[in-house]
Short mmCIF file of the C-alpha atoms (twelve columns), coordinates in Angstrom:
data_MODEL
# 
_entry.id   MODEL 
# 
loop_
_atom_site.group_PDB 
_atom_site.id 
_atom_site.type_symbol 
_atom_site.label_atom_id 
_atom_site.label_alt_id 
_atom_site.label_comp_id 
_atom_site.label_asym_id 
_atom_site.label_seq_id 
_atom_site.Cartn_x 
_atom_site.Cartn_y 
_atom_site.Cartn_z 
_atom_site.pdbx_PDB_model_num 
ATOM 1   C CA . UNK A 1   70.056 46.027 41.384 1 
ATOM 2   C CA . UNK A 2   72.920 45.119 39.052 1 
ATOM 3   C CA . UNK A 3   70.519 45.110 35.802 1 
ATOM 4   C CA . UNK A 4   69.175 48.500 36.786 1 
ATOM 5   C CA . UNK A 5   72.749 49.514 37.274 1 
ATOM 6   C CA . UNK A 6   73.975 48.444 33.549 1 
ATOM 7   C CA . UNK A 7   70.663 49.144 32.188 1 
ATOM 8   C CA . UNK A 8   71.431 52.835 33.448 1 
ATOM 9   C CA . UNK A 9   75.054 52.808 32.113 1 
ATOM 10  C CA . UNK A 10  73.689 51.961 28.842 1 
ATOM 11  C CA . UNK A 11  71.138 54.383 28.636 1 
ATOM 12  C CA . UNK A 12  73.199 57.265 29.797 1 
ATOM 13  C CA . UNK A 13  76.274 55.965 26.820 1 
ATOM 14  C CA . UNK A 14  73.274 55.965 24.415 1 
ATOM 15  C CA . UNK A 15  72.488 59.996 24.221 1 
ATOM 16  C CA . UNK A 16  72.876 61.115 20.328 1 
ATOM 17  C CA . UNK A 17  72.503 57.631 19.026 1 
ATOM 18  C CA . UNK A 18  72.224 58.062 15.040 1 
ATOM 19  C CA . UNK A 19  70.753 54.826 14.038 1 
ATOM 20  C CA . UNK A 20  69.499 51.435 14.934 1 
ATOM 21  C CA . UNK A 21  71.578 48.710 16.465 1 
ATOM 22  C CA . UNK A 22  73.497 46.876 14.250 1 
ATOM 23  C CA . UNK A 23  74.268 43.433 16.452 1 
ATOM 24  C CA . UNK A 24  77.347 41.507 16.658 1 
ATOM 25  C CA . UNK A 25  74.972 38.675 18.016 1 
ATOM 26  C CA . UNK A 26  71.572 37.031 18.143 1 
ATOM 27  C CA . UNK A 27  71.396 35.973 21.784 1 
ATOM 28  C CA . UNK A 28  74.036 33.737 22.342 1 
ATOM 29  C CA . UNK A 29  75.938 32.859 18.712 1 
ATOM 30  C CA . UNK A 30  77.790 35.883 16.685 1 
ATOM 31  C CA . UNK A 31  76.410 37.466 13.346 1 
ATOM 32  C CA . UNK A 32  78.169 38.508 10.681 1 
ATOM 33  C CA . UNK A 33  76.711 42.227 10.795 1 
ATOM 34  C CA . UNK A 34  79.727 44.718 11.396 1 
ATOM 35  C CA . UNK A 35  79.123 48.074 12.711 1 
ATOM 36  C CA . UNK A 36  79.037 51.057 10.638 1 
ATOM 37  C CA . UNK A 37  82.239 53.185 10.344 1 
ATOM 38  C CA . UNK A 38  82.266 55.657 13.305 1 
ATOM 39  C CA . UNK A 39  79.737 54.198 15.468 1 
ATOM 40  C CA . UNK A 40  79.447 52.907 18.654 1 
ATOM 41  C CA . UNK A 41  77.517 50.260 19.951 1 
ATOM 42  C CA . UNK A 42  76.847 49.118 24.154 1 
ATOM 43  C CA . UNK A 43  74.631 46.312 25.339 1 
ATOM 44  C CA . UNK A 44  73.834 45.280 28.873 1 
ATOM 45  C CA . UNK A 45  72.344 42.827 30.070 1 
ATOM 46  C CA . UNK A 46  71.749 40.157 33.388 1 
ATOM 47  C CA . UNK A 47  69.917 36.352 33.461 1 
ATOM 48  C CA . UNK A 48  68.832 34.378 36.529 1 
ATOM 49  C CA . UNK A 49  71.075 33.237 39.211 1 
ATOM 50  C CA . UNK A 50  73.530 34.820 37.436 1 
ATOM 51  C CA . UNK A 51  74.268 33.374 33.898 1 
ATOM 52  C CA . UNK A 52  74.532 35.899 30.998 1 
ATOM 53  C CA . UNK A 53  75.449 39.053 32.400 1 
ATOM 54  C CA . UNK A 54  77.333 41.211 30.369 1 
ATOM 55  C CA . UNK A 55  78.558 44.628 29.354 1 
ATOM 56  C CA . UNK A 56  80.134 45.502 26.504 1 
ATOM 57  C CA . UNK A 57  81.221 48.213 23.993 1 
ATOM 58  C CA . UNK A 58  82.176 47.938 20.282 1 
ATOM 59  C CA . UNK A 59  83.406 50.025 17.655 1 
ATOM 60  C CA . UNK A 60  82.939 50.011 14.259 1 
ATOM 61  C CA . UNK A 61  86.343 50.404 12.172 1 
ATOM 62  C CA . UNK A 62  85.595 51.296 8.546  1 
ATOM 63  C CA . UNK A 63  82.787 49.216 7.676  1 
ATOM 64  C CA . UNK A 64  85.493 46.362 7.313  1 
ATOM 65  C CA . UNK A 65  86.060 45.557 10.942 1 
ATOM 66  C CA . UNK A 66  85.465 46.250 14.597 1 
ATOM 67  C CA . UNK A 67  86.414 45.933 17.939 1 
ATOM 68  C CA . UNK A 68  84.840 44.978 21.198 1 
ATOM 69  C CA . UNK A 69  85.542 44.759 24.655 1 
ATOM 70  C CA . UNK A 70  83.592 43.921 28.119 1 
ATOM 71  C CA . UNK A 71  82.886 41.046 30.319 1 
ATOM 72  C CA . UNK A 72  80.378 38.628 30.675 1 
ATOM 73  C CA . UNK A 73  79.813 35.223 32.445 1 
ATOM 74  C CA . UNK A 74  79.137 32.740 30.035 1 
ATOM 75  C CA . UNK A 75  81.412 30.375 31.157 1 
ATOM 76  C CA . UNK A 76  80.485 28.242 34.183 1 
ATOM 77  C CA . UNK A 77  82.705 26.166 36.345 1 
ATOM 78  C CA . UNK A 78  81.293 23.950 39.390 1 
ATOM 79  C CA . UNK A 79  83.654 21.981 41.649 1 
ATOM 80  C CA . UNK A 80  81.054 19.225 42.512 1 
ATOM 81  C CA . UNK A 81  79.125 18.924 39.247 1 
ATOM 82  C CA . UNK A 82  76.649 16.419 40.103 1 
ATOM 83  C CA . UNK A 83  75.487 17.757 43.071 1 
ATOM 84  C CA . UNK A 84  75.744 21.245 42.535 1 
ATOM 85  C CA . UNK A 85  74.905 23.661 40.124 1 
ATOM 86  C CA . UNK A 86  77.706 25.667 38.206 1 
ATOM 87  C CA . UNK A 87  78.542 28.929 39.429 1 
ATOM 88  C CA . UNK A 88  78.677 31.629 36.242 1 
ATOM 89  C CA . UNK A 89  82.338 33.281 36.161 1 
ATOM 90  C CA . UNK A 90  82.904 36.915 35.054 1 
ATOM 91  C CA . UNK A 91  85.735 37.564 32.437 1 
ATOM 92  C CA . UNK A 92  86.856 40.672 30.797 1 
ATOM 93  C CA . UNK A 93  86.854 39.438 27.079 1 
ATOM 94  C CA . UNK A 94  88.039 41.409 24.435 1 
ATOM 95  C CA . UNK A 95  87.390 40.700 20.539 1 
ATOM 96  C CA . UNK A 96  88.075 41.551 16.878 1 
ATOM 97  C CA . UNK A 97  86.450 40.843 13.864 1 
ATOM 98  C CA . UNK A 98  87.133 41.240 9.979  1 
ATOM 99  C CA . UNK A 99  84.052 40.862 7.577  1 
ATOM 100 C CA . UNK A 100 82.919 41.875 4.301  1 
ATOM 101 C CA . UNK A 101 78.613 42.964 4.048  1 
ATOM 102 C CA . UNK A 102 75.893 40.983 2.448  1 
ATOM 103 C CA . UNK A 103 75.808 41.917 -1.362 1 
ATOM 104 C CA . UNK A 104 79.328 42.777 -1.403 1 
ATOM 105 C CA . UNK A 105 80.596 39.509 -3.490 1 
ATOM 106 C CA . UNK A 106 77.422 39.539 -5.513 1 
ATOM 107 C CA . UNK A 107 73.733 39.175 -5.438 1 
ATOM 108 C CA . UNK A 108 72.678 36.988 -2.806 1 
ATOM 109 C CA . UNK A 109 76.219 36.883 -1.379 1 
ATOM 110 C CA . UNK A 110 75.751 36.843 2.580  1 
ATOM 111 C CA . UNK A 111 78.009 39.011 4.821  1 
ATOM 112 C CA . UNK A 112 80.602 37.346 6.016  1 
ATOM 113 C CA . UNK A 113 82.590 37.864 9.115  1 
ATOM 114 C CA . UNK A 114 85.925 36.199 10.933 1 
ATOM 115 C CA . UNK A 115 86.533 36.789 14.512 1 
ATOM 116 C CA . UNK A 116 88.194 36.422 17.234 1 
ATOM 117 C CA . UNK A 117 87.428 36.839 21.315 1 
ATOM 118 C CA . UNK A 118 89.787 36.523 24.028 1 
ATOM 119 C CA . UNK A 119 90.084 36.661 27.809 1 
ATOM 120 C CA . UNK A 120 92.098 39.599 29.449 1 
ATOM 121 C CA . UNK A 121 90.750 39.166 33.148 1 
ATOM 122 C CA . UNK A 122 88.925 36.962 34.405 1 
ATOM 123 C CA . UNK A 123 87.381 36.112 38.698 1 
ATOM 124 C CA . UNK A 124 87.628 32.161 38.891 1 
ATOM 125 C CA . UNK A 125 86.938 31.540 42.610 1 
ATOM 126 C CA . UNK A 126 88.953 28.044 42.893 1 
ATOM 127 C CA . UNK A 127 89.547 28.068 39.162 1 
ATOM 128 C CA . UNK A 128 92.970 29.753 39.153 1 
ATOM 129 C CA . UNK A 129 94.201 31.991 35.868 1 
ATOM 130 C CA . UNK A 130 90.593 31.003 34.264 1 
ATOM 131 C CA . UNK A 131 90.364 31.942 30.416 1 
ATOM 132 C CA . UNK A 132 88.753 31.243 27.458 1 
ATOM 133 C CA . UNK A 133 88.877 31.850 23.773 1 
ATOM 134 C CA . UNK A 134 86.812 31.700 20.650 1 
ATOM 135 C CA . UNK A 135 87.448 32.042 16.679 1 
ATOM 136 C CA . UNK A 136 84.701 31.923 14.617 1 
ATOM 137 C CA . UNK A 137 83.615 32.604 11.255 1 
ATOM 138 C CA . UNK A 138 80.072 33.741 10.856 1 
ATOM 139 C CA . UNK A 139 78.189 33.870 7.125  1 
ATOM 140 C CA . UNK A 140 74.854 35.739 7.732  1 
ATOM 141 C CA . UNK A 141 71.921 36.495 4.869  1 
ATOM 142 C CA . UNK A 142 68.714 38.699 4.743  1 
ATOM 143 C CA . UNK A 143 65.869 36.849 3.398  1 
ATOM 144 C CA . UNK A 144 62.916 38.976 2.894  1 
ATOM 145 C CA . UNK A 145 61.458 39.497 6.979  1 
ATOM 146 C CA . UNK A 146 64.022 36.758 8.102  1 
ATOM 147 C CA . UNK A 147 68.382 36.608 9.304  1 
ATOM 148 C CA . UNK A 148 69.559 33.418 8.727  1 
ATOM 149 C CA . UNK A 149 73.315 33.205 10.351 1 
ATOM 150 C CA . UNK A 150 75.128 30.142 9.886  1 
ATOM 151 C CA . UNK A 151 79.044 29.623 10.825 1 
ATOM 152 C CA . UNK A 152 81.273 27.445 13.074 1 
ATOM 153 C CA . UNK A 153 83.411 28.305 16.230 1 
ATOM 154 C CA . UNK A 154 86.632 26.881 17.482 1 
ATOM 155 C CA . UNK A 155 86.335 27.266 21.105 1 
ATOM 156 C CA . UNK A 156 89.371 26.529 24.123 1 
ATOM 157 C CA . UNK A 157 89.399 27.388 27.827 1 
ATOM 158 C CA . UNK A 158 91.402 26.295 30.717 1 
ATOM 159 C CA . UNK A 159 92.662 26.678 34.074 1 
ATOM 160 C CA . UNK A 160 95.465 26.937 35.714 1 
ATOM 161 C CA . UNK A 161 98.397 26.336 33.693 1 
ATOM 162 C CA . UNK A 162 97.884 22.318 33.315 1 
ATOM 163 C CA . UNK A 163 94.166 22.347 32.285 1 
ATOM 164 C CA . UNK A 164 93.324 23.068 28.993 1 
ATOM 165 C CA . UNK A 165 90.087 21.950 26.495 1 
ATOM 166 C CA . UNK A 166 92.332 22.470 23.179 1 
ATOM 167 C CA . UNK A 167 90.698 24.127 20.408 1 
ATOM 168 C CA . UNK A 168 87.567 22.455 19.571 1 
ATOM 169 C CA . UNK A 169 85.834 22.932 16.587 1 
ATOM 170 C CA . UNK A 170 81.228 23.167 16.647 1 
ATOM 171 C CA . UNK A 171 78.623 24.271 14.593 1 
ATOM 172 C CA . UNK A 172 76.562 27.744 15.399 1 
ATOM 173 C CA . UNK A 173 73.202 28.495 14.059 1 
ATOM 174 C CA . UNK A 174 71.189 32.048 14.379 1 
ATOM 175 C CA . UNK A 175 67.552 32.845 13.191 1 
ATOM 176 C CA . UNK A 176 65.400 36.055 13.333 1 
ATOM 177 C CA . UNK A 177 62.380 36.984 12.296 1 
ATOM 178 C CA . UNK A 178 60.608 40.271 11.900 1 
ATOM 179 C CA . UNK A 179 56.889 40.179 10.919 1 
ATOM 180 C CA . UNK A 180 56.180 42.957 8.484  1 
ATOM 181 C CA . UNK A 181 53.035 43.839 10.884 1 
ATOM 182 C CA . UNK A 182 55.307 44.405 13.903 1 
ATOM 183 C CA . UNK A 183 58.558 45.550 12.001 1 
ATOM 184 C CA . UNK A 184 60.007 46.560 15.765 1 
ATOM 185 C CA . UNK A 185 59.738 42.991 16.904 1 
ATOM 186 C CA . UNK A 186 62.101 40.233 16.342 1 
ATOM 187 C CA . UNK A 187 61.600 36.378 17.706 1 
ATOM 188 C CA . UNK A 188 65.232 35.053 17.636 1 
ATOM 189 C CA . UNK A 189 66.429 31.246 18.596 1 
ATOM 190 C CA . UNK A 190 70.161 30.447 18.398 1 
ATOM 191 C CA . UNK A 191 72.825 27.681 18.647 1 
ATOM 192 C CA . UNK A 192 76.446 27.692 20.462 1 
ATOM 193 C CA . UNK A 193 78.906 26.099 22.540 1 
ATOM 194 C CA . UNK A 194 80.445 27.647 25.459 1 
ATOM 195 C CA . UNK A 195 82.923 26.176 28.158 1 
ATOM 196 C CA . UNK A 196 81.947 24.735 31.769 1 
ATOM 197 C CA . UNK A 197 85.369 24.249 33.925 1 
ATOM 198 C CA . UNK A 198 85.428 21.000 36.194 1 
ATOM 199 C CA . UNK A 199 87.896 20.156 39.032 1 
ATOM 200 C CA . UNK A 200 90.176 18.049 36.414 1 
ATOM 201 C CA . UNK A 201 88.462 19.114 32.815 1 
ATOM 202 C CA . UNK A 202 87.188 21.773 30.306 1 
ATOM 203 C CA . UNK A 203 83.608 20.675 28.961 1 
ATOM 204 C CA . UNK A 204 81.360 22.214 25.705 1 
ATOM 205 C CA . UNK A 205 77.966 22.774 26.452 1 
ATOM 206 C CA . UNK A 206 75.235 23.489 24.053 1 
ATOM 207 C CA . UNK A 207 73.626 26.372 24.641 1 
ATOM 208 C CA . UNK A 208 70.076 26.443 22.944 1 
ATOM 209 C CA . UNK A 209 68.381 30.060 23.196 1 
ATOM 210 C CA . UNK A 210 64.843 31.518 22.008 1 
ATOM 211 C CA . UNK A 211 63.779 34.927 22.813 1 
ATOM 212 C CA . UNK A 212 62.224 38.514 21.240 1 
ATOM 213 C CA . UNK A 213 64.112 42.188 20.721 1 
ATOM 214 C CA . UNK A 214 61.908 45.178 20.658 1 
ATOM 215 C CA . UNK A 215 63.105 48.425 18.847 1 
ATOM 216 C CA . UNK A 216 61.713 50.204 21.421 1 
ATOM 217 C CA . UNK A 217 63.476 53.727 20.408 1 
ATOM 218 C CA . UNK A 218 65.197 54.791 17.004 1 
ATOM 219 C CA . UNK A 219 68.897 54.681 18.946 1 
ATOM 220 C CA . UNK A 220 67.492 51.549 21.379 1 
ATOM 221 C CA . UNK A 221 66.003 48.316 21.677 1 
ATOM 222 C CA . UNK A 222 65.352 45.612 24.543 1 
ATOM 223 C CA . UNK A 223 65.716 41.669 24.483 1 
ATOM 224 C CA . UNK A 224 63.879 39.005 26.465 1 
ATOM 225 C CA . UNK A 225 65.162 35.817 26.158 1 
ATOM 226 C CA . UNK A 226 65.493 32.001 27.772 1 
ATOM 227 C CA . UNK A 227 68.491 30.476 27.542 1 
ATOM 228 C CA . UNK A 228 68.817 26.253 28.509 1 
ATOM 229 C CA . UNK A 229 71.879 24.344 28.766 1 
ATOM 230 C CA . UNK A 230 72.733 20.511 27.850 1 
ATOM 231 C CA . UNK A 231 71.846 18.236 29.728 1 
ATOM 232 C CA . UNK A 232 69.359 20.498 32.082 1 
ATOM 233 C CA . UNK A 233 65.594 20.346 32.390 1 
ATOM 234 C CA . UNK A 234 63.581 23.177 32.709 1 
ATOM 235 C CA . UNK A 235 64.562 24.170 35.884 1 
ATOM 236 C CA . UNK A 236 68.002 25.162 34.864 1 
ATOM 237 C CA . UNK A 237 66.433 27.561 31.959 1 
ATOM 238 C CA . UNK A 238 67.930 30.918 32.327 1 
ATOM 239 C CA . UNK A 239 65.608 33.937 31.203 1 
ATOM 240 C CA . UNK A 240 67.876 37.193 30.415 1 
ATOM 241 C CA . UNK A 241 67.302 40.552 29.826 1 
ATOM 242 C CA . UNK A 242 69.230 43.068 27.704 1 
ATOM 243 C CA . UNK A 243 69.355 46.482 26.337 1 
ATOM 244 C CA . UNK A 244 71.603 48.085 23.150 1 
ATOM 245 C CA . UNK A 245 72.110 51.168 22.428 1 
ATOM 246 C CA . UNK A 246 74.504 52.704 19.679 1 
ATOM 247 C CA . UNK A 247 75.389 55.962 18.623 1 
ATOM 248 C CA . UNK A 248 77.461 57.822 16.095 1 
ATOM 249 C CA . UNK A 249 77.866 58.106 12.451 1 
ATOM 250 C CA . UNK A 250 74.697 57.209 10.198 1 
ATOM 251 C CA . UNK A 251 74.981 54.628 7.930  1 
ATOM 252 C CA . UNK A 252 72.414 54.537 4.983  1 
ATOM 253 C CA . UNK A 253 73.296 50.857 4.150  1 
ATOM 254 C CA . UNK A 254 72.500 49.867 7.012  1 
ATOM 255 C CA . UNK A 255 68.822 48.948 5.989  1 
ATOM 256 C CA . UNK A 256 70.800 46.277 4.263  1 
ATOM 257 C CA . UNK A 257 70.737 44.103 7.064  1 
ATOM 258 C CA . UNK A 258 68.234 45.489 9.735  1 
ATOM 259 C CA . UNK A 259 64.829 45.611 7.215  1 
ATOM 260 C CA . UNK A 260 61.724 47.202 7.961  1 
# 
């Protein structure tokens, strides 16, 4: 019900698309791709029991930057976490970013992106005045069918007003691959931290992701994915499902760093 629901939203926001998505992600970790200038891009998505839900819109601002702003429930909190398993909490998070594109600093220079993502809102159950916040900086290359994005993230979150993580500085990874047979098909795996809130603490946990994006329209594409957190088995793997759509100006550089 609530996948159909964004998946609808997202479709209906998607009518005169102009290009292909252009992603400010792979499925968990940022890229350094910016969205071209005019242009608009959603995604929408929902996991199991939960975990990765989002919706969210972004704007490209010149080529140079862009805005975003949604919610999502990344972050997890659990009051008894070893006997119980952590309850995903939505927050309205709201983000800029400032980047230059691949090529622009020479050949082979990657694009390069700095960003930053805040909470504006957020429904924390016992976790009072729950919030989170992430800068990152983001270098991301095209090599031949492949993305490579490589970068690190300074993460905090907190509760309350006497509970705080601190900023906390970990490594983020991104690969995709597009076989020239299939160029509408992408197998993606990723790296990041995000934060789990605990009666008295804020925790990192590594979020390892794998998954596939299919262009399946010019405007449009659709992501399966599995997402597993540290320190749970296989039972705790999430699988998510997501749709983008963009639409706006056309940008003919944009084959820069979506290839077919």
């Amino acid at each position: 019900m609530r996948f159909s629901f964004t998946l609808l939203v997202v479709l209906a926001l998607s009518r005169g698309a102009a290009a292909d998505p252009v992603l400010s992600r792979v499925l968990t970790a940022p890229t350094a791709w910016l969205p071209p200038a005019g242009t608009t891009i959603g995604t929408a998505g929902y996991g199991r029991f939960g975990d990765g839900g989002m919706i969210n819109l972004g704007f490209g601002l010149g080529g140079m930057a862009a805005v975003d702003i949604g919610a999502e429930n990344d972050v997890r909190g659990c009051t008894s976490c070893e006997s119980e398993q952590p309850e995903a909490i939505w927050m309205g998070r709201a983000g800029f970013r400032l980047g230059v594109r691949q090529g622009v600093w020479g050949r082979g220079a990657p694009a390069l992106v700095f960003g930053v993502r805040t909470t504006f809102a957020a429904r924390g159950h016992t976790f009072g005045r729950a919030r989170a916040a992430e800068a990152h900086l983001v270098a991301s290359w095209v090599v031949g069918p492949t993305r490579v994005h490589a970068g690190v993230a300074a993460l905090d979150a907190g509760f309350r007003d006497d509970i705080s993580l601190g900023p906390t500085v970990r490594p983020l990874f991104g690969f995709e691959w597009t076989p020239r047979e299939f160029p509408k098909s992408s197998l993606m795996t990723d790296l990041m931290w995000v934060p789990r809130l605990e009666p008295d603490r804020v925790v990192l946990e590594r979020v390892v992701s794998i998954g596939v994006r299919y262009q399946a329209l010019s405007w449009g594409s659709i992501e399966l994915g599995v997402r597993n957190r540290e320190d749970e088995g296989l039972a705790g793997t999430t699988v998510l499902v997501r749709v983008n759509g963009v639409w706006g100006a056309r940008d003919r550089t944009q084959k820069v760093i979506t290839p077919r």
